[in-house]
N, C-alpha and C positions, 0 to 999 in steps of 0.2 A: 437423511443426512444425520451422520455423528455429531451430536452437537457435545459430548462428552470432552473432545477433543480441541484443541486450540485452533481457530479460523479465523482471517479479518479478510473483508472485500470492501470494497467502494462503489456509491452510488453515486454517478453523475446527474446531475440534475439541470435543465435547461426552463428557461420562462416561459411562462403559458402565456401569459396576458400583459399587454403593455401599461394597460391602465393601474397595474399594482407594479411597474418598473417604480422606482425612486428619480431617477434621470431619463429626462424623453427621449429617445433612439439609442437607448442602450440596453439590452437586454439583462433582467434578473439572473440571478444564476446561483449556484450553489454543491456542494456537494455533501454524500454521509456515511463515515468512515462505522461499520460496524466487526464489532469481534463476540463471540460466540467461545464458551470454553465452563465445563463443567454444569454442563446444562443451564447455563447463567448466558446472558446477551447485556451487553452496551453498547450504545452509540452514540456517536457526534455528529448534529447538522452544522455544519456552516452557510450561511447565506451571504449575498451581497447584492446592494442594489435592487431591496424591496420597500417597498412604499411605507412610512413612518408614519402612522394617524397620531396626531396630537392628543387627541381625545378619543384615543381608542375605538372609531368608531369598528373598528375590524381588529379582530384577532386572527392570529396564523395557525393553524393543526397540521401536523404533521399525521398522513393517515397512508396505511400498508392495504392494498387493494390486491385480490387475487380469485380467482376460479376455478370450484371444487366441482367436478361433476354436475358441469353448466349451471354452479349456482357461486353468483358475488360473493366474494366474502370480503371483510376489512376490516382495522385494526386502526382506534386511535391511538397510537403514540403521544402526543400532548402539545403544550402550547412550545409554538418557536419562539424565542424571543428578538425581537427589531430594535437597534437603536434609532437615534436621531440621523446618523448615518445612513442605514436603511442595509446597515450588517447587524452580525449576529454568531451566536456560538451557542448549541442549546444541548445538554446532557440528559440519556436517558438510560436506566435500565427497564431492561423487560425478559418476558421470560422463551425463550427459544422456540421452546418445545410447546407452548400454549398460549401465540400470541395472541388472541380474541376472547380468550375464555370458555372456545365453544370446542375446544382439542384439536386447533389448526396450529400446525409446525409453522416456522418461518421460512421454509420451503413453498410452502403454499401460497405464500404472494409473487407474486410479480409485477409491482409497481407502486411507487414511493412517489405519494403526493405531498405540498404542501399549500392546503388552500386559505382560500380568506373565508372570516365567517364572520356573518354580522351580528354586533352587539345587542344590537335595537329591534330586530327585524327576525324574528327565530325562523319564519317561514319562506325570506328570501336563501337561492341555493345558493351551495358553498361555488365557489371562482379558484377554479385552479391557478393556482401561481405558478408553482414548479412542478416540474416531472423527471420521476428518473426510473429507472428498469433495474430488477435488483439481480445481477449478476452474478449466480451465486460460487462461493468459493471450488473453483475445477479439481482444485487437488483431492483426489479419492473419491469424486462423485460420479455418478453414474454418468453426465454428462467430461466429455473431454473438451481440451481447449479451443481445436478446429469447431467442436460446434459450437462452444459457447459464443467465438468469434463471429459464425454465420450467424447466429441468430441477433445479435447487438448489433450486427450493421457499421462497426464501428474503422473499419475499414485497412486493417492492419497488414505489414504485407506477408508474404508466404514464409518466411524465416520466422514468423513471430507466430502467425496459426500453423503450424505445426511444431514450435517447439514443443508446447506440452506432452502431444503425443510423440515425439522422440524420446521425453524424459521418461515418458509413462512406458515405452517399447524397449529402447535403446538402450536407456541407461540401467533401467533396471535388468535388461538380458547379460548386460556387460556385465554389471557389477556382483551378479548372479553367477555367470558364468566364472569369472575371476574368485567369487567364493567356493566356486564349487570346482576347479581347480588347486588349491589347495589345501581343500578339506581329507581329514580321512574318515572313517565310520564312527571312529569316538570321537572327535571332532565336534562339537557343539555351532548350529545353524548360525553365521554370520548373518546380520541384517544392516550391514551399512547402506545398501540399497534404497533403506526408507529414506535416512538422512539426506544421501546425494535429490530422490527425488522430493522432497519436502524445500531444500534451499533452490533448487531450480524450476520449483512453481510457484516457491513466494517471490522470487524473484521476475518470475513472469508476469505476477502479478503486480508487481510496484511498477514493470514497463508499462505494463496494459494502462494504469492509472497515473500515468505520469503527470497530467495534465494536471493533478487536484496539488504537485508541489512545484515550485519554484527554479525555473530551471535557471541554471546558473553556469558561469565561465571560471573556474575557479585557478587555470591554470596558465600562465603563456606557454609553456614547451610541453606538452600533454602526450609523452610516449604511447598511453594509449589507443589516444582520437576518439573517445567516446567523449557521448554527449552527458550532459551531467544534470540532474537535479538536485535540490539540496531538501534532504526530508526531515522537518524539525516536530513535527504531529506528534510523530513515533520514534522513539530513541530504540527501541529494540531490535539492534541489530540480525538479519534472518540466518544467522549460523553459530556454530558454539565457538564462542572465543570471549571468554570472561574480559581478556583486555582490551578488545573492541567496545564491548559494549560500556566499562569504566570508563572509556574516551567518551563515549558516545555520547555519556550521562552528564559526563563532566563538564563537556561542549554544548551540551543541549543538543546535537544536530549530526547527523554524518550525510552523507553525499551517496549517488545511486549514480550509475554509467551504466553506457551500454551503446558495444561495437557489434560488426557484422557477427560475428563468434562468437562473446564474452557477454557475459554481466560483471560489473565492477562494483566493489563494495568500499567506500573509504572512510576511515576515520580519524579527524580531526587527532594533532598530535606534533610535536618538535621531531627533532632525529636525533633521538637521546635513546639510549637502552629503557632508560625504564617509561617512556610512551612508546615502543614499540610493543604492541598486541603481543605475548606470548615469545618476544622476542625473537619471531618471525615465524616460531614454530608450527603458528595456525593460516600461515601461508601470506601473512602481510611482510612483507619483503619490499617491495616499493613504496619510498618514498619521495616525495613531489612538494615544492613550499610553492606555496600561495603567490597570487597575479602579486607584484612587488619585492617579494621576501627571496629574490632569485641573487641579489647583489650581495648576500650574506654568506653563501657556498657552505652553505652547514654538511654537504655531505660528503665535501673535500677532510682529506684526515688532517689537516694543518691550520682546519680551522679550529680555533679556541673554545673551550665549553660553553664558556661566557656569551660567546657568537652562536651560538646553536640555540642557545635558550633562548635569541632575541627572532629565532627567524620559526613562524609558524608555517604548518603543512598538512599533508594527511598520506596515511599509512593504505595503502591499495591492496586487494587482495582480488581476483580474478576467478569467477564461476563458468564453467563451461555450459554454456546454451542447451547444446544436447543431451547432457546427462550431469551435468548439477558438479562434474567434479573440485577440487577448491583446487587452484591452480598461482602459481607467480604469476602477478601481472604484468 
């Protein structure tokens, strides 16, 4: 694995043991947002609905478990922290390329625990709380997305385990071929290819992980029909559009869709020239105001500036599925 290069993936994480839920018949849960880039690693655990010792009798580790040539290996990552709540939000850097200290990549795990360990007691065993399977980023790794899918079990249907490999087949033949139709011999190697497949396997990948953000209804008349989550973790928009991402920043948040065809990108914004991204140039062309803000007709031309500044919305821009193109929505 490149870790030289920019990657985030997510860990879903499910409860192991009832006895460290926080609430009886509800399960812990949690998930850990990790990015990799310049040979450097970060991540974020989120937890909820883990057991809160008053008195500390347990502390939480977050520990990376994996199997070199049928021998265990594992990695403490550090303490999670629990409030009175029995959530959490814990930061960690570490180093990619030599997570244990014994020259094990973070390729070489496959499985992200977080247990309890007793204060008092060094020789009682640690108690799994959570567990989660480290997924690792599909885009340019030996594994493609149809496998990654079989092997997580996570149950996705046929338009989604194979999009990868469309992007990784299709898009890149097309866009390859379209380069090399009109190139001549001095002609200098087009690579937009990479780009188209890089925005349509981060976008496959915020589907795959939908679950870790908050899905939401943001629209009543939704020309789309896609369904929508709202992602506030990460403001970095996954394509090059400087005026997206100053929305993004600005709002704290953009929104993620996704229909039988498309992935949908949106950023928070009025229907004013200067909150339109690039001033449509980078394919945000559709605009949609917010579940309420429909009685103000901001994108009627008779409507008053003054009325368009009062009516918010978000700027849509449309990824083709099978090969990453940026498209009208």
């Amino acid at each position: 694995m490149d870790y030289e290069r920019y990657d985030r993936f997510f860990i879903i994480m499910e409860g192991q043991s009832e006895a460290f839920a926080m609430r009886a018949g509800e399960a812990a849960k949690g998930h850990i947002k990790i990015e990799t880039g310049n040979n450097r690693g970060a991540m974020r655990i989120g937890v909820q609905n883990v057991k809160y010792y008053e008195k500390s009798e347990y502390v939480y580790k977050l520990i990376f478990f994996g199997t070199v040539r049928e021998k265990m290996i594992y990695s403490i990552i550090g303490t999670v922290n629990v409030n009175r709540m029995g959530s959490g939000e814990t930061y960690f850097r570490f180093d990619p390329v030599n997570m244990d200290k014994n020259g094990h990549s973070l390729a070489d795990f496959s499985h992200a625990i977080v247990a309890a360990v007793s204060v008092s007691d060094e020789k009682e065993p640690l108690h799994p709380v959570l567990k989660g399977m480290l997924d690792m980023p599909p885009y340019g790794e030996e594994k493609d997305e149809q496998k990654i899918e079989s092997e997580s079990g996570s149950g996705h249907d046929e338009t989604e385990q194979t999009a990868a490999q469309e992007t990784d087949n299709t898009g890149a033949e097309s866009a390859e071929n379209t380069a090399d139709s009109v190139q001549t011999d001095d002609a200098p190697m087009c690579y937009n290819s990479y780009y188209n497949k890089y925005i349509a396997a981060q976008c496959f990948r915020m589907d795959r992980d939908k679950n870790v953000y908050d899905r939401v209804m943001p629209f009543k008349d939704d020309v789309t029909g896609a369904e929508w989550t709202k992602v506030t973790d990460d403001i970095t928009v996954p394509m090059v559009s400087p005026g997206a991402q100053m929305l993004a920043a600005k709002y704290k948040h953009y929104i993620f869709g996704k229909s039988e065809k498309y992935y949908y990108l949106g950023v928070p914004g009025r229907f004013l020239r200067e909150e339109q991204p690039e001033e449509g140039a980078s394919g945000f062309i559709l605009w949609q105001p917010i579940l309420g803000a429909e009685d103000y007709k901001a994108t009627e031309e008779t409507t008053p500036v003054e009325v368009r500044k009062m009516a918010y919305g978000y700027w849509i821009v449309a990824v083709d599925i099978k090969n990453g193109d940026i498209l009208e929505a």
